[in-house]
C-alpha positions as CSV (number, residue, x, y, z in Angstrom):
1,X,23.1,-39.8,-17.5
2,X,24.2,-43.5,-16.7
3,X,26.7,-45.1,-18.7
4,X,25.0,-48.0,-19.7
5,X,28.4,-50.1,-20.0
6,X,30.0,-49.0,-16.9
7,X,31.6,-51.8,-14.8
8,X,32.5,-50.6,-10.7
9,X,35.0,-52.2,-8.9
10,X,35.2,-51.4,-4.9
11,X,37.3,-52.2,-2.2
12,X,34.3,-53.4,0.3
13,X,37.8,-54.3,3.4
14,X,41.3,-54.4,3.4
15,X,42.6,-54.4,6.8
16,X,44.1,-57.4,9.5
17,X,41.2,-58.2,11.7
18,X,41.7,-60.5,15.4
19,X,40.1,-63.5,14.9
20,X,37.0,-62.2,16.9
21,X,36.1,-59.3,14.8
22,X,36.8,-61.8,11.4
23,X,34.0,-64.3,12.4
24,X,31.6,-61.4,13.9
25,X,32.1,-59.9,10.1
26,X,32.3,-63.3,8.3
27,X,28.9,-65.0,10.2
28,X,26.7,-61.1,9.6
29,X,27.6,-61.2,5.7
30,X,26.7,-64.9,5.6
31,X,23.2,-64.8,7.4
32,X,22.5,-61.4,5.5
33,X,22.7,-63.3,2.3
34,X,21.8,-66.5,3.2
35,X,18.2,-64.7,4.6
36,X,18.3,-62.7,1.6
37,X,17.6,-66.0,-0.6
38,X,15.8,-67.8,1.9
39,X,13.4,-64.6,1.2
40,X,13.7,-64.7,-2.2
41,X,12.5,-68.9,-2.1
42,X,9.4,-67.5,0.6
43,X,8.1,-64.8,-2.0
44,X,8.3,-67.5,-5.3
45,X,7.0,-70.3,-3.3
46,X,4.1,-67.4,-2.0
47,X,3.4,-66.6,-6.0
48,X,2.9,-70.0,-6.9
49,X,3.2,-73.1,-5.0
50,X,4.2,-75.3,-7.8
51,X,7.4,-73.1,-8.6
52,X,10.3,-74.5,-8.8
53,X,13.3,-73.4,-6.3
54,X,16.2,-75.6,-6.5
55,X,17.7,-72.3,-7.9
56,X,17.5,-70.9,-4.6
57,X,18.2,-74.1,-2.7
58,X,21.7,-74.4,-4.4
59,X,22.6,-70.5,-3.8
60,X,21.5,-71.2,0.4
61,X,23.8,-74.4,0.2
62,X,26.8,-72.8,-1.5
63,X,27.0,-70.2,1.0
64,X,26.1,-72.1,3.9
65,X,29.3,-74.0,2.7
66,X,31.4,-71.3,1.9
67,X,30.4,-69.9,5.8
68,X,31.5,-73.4,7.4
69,X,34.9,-72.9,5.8
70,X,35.5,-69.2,6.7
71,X,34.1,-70.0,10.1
72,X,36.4,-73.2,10.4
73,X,39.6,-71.2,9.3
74,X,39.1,-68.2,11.6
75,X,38.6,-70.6,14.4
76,X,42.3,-72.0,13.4
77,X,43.1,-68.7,13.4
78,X,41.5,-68.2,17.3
79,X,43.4,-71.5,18.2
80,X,47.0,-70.3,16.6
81,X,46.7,-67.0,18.1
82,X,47.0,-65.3,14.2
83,X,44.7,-62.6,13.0
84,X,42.5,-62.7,10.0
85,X,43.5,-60.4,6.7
86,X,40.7,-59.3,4.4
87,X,40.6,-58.1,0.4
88,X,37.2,-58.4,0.0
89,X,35.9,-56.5,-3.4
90,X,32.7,-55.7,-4.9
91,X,32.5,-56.0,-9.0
92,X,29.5,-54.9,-11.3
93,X,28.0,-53.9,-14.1
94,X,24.6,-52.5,-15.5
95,X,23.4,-55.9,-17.2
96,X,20.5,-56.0,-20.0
């Protein structure tokens, strides 16, 4: 049976990565969920024309953003000669 109030916490990376690795890593998890939405905007735009999808405009933006400024700090990290150190962690819960 599932606990219907159980929250998960895992560790998704914790490890030093050279800089090439870190922006391999860092661009794959952005395009993943950046085409994830863009998918998610095709499929409600498919349903109905009219819909509105400025939810899924702002979510494409953010992370289009937040990939800029990993990208930009790894490639300080390429110029500098330092490696990249990751803590990335994955939070959940079963929601109603």
């Amino acid at each position: 049976m599932i606990n219907e109030n159980k929250r998960l916490a895992l560790d998704l990376i914790e490890d030093k990565l050279n800089p090439a690795e870190a922006k391999e890593l860092v661009h794959a998890y952005y395009e993943k969920s950046i085409n994830h939405y863009k998918l998610q905007k095709l499929k409600t735009w498919i349903a109905n024309h009219n819909a509105n999808t400025s939810y899924y405009d702002e979510l494409i933006n953010s992370l289009s953003k937040q990939k800029k400024e990993a990208i930009e700090t790894i490639e300080t990290g390429i110029s500098t000669g330092r490696d990249i150190e990751f803590n990335g962690k994955l939070n959940f819960s079963l929601v109603a």
